[in-house]
N, C-alpha and C positions, 0 to 999 in steps of 0.2 A: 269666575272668569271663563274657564272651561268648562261647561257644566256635565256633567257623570267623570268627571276623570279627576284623576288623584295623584298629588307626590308621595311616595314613598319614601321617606330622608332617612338614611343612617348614619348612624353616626357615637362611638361608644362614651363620648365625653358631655356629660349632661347640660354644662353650662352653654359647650357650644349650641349641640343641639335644640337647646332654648331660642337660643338667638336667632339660627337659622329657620326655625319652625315660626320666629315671629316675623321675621324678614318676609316670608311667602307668601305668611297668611294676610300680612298689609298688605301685599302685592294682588291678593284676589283669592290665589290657590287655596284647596284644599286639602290639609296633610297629617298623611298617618307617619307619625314616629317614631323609629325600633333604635334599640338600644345597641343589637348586635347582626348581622347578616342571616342567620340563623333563624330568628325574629320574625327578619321583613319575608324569609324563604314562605313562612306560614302563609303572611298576610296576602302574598304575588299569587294568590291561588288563580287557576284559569280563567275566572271573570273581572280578576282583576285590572283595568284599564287605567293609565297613566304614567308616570315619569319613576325614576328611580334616580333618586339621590346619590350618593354613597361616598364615606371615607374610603381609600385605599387600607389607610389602618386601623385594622380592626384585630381583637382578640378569635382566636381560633380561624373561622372563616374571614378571608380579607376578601377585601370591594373587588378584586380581579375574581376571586374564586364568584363570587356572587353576580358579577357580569357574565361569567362562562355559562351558572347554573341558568340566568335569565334568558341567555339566547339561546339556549337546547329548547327553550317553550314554542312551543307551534305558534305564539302569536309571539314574536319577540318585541319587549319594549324599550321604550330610551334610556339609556343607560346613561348617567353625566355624575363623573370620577373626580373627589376631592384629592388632591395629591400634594405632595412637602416641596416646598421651594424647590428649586433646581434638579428635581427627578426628573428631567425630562424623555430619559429614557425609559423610564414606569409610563409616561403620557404615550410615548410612541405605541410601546407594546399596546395599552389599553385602543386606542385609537385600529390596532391590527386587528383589534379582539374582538371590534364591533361597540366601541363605548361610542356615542352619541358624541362627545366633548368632554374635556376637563378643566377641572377649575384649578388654578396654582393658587394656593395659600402664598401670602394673604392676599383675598382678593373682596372687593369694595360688594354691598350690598346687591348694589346695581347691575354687578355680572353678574349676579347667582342669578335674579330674576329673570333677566334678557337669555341667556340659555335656557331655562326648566321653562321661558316662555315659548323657543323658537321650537324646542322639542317636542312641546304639549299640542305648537301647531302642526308639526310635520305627524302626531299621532294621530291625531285628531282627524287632517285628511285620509288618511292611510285606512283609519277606520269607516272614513264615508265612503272610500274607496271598495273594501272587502262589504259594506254594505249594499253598496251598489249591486256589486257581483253576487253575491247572495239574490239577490231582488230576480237578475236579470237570468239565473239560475234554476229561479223556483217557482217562475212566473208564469200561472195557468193559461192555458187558452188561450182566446186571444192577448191578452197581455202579452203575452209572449210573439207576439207580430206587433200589434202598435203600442209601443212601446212609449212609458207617461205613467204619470201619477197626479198629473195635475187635476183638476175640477173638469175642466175643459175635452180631455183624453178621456178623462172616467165618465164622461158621458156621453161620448163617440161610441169608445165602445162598447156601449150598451145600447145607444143608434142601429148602429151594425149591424151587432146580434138579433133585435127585434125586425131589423128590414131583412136581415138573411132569411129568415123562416117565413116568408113571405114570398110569394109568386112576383111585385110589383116590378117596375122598371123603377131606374134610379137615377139622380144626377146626383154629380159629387162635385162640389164647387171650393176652389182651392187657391191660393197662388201656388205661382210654377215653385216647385221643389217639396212641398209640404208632405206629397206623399198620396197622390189620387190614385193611381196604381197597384198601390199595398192596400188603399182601401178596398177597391174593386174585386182584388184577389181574397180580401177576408168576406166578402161579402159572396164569394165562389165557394171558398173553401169550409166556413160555416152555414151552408146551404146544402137540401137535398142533393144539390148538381153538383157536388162535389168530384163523383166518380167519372163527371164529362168534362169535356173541354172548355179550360180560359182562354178564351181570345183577344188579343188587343190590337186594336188596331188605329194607326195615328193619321185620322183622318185630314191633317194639317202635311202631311209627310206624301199624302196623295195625291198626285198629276189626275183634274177633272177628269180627265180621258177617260182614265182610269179604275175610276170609283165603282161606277156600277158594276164592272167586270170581279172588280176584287172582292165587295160587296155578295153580289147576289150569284157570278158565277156565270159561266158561260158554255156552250156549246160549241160541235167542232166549227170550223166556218161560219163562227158570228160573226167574224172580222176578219180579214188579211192575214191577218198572224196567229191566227186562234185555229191550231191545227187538231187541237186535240181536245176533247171537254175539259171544263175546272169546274171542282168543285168552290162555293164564295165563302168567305169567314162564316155568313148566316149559316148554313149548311154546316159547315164543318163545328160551328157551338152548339151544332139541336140536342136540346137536352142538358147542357149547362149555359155559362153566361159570356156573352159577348162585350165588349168596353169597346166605346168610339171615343177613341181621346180627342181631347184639342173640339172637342165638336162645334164648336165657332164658328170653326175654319169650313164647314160644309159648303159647299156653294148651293144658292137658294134654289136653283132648276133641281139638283137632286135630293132636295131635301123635301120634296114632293114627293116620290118614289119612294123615299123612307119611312114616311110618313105613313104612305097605303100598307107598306109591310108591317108593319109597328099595329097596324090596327089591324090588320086581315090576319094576322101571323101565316101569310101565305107569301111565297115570289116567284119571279120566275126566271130562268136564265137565260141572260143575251143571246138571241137566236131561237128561243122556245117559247110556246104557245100553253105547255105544260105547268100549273100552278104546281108548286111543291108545298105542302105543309111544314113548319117550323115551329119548334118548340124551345124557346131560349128566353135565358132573361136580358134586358139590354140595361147596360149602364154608361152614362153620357160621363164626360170629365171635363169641367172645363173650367180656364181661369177668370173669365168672362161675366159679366151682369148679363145672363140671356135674353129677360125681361127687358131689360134697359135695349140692346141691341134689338129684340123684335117689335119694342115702340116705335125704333127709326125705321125699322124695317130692313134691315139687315141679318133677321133669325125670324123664321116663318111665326106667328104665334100660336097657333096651333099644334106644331113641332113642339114648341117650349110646354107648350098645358101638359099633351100627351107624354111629356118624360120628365116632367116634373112632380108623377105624382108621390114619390119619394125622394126628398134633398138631405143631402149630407153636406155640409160646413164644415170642410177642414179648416183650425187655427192655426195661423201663420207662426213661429216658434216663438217670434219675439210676443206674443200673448201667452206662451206657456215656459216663461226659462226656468221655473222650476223640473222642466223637465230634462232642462242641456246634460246635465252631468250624469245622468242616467243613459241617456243617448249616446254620448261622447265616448261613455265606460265602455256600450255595445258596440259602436262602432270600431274603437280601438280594438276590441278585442276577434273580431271579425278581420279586419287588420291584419293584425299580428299572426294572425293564425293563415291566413292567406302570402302574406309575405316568409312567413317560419321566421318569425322575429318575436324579441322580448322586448314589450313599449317602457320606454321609461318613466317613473313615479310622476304623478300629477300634481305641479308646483300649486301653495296658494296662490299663487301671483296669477298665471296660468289662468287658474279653476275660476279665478274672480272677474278676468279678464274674459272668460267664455260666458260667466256668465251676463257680464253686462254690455257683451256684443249684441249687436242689432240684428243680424241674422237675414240680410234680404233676400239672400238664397236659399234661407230655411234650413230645413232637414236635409237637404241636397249636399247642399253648404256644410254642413256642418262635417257629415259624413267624410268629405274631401277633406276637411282640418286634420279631421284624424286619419286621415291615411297620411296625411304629410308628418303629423305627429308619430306616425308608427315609423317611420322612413326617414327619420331623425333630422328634420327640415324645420325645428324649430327657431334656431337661428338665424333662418331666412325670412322670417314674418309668417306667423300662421294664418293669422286674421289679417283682409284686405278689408278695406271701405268699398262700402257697395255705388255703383254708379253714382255718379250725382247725391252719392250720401258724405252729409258733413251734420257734422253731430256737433254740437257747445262742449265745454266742460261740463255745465250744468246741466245738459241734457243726460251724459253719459252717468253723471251724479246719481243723477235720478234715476235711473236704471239700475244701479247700482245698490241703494237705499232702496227702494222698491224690491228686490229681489231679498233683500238682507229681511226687510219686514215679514216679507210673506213669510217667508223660511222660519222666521218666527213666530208667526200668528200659527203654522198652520203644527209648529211643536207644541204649543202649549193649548191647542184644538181652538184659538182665537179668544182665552180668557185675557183679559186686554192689561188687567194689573198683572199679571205675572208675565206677559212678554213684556212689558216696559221696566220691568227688574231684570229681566235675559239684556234686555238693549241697552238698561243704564238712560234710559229717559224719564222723562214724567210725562203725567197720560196727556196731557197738554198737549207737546208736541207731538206725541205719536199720534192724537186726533187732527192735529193740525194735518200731518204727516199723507197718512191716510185718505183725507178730502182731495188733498191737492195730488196727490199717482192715484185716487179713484181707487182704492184696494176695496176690495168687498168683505169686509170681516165677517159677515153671515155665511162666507163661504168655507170656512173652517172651522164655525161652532159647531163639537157633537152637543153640547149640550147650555145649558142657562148663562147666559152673558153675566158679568161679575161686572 
């Protein structure tokens, strides 16, 4: 049922301990069984992961002494306390102590399972949780900026890396929120021009008037107002990289001008007859089909050839939600640390709930959940529906089963008979499965399909 995790039952009275050890093991669980506290102290060594059973009475060590010794461990696990009819004041203290739940003798099959089951799943996350943080901890290089484990991510940024070491110009094509920005800056900061200056600048955010002044720079008395030189963005990146976001939005008269610079790497400034030399790399950003806009003729196409000859394709999130909970961990934790807050534990409910959101704001989006989640705004609704978005049940179904598959194709590196033993199907339906959400199981084999 839970797979790498274990009950640890104790329990001194043999017959019981039978019954309960069968009780589990029908249930799914996996379980090691100790006669006395003492026993289980051995078997709870530091890698051990999973539940803890326990009578309160027990010879020499009792189940409270055995709850104390389990929460002094740097990974403390669930504790769930069998206690004598009407103790209730044993259940109180144990519940102060940090026991997970207790069970009142007698109590029906049913509730043993339904606790050592809600326990194993609040471990369970907790675990994916400190996994995460490890991950987002120890994660080289770029990893450590764009952030993913998906197929999709791990071969961005290895895009990246090989366009950074590269003189080219670039276009990076994205919807809004995905994150064209942090690409731009990795593709600065894993480049020789690192030691010069990023520039951005939001060409959509600029009054025409405007542009060529900010652009290329100007002289004193180019214009009315222009009482003193400026130096343009071009100028100010020579020698590292400049970003013209939104580049869309360029109006077509100066994107002639841009054009000459792009290819002379020479300009000049408003009011000067003086060519200045420039040395930068230019990277376009935009959420745009440029192609498509320069067939209608609304994007020069010669514009688009010359700064297309390196493209970068960022994926939208809901093409990578194997990545949400790794994102969500970073963001909270940026969060929290920016607020001087401590976020609170990440519910299944939550976690499943994030991952089968649609995401139309992306990574933008997402980031914003978790600030509301760190600001403890979960009771207000974390997730909205995006514009004009209405999703089926079926829809959200499917999203839901799709994210569950991968997650397990891509533990068991896409051997298909043993993810359909993880999922409790038969290969049947997970073939079915698969055709119909379009999963790519090549994309998680390291090695020969079974």
């Amino acid at each position: 049922m839970f797979e790498g995790f274990k009950v640890a039952l104790v329990d001194d009275d043999p017959a019981v301990r039978r019954s309960l050890v069968q009780t589990l093991e029908l249930a799914g669980f996996e379980v090691e069984a100790h006669a006395s506290a003492e026993q289980a102290l051995e078997a709870l060594a530091p890698g051990f992961a999973g539940v803890v059973v326990t009578d309160v009475r027990l010879p020499r060590m009792d189940g409270m002494a055995l709850l104390a010794r389990v929460a002094q461990q740097e990974r403390a696990l669930p504790v769930i306390l069998i206690t004598a009819h009407g103790d209730v004041g044993l259940a109180v203290q144990a519940m102060r102590a940090g026991a997970y739940d207790f069970l009142e003798k007698p109590f029906a099959p049913e509730r043993l399972v339904d606790v050592t089951t809600r326990a194993m799943e609040k471990l369970a996350l907790s675990t994916e949780v400190q996994s995460l943080r490890r991950q987002l901890a120890g994660r080289p290089g770029i990893e450590a900026t764009l952030i993913g484990r998906s197929a999709a991510m791990r071969a961005l940024q290895q895009q990246v890396l090989r366009v950074a070491a590269t003189a080219a110009d670039v276009t990076i094509v994205g919807e809004t929120g995905t994150g064209k920005e942090l690409v731009a800056r990795c593709l600065h900061d894993f480049s020789s021009r690192r030691e010069r200056h990023f520039v951005a600048v939001n060409c959509g955010g600029l009054p025409e008037a405007l542009l060529e002044s900010e652009l290329f720079g100007h002289e004193a008395g180019a214009f009315t107002t222009a009482q003193r030189k400026r130096v343009g963005k071009f100028e100010h990146a020579h020698g590292g990289t400049l970003l013209l976001d939104e580049i869309e939005s360029m109006p077509l008269a100066f994107q002639v001008k841009l054009l000459r610079v792009l290819q002379e790497r020479r300009l000049e400034r408003l009011g000067s007859n003086e060519e200045i030399p420039i040395d930068v790399r230019v990277v376009a950003a935009t959420k745009a089909d440029l192609l498509a806009l320069s067939e209608d003729g609304r994007f020069r196409s010669d514009l688009y050839y010359r700064l297309g000859v390196a493209v970068l394709r960022l994926p939208p999130l809901r093409e990578r939600r194997e990545d949400v909970p790794l994102l969500f961990e970073h963001f909270v934790a940026l969060a929290a640390a920016r607020h001087g807050r401590e976020a609170e534990p990440l519910s299944a409910a939550l976690s499943q709930e994030l991952m089968a959101h649609d995401w139309p704001g992306n990574v933008r989006e997402l980031r914003n959940v978790a600030e509301r989640y760190v600001l403890g705004l979960a009771d207000e609704g974390l997730l909205t529906a995006g514009e004009g978005e209405t999703q089926t049940l079926a829809q959200q179904m499917d999203q839901v089963e799709r994210v569950l598959i991968e997650r397990a194709l891509k533990r068991h590196q896409g051997r298909i008979n043993v993810t359909c033993e993880a999922l409790g199907i038969g290969r049947k339906t997970l073939y079915d499965k698969i055709a119909r959400l379009h999963i790519d199981v090549d994309a998680y084999r390291s090695g020969p399909a079974d």
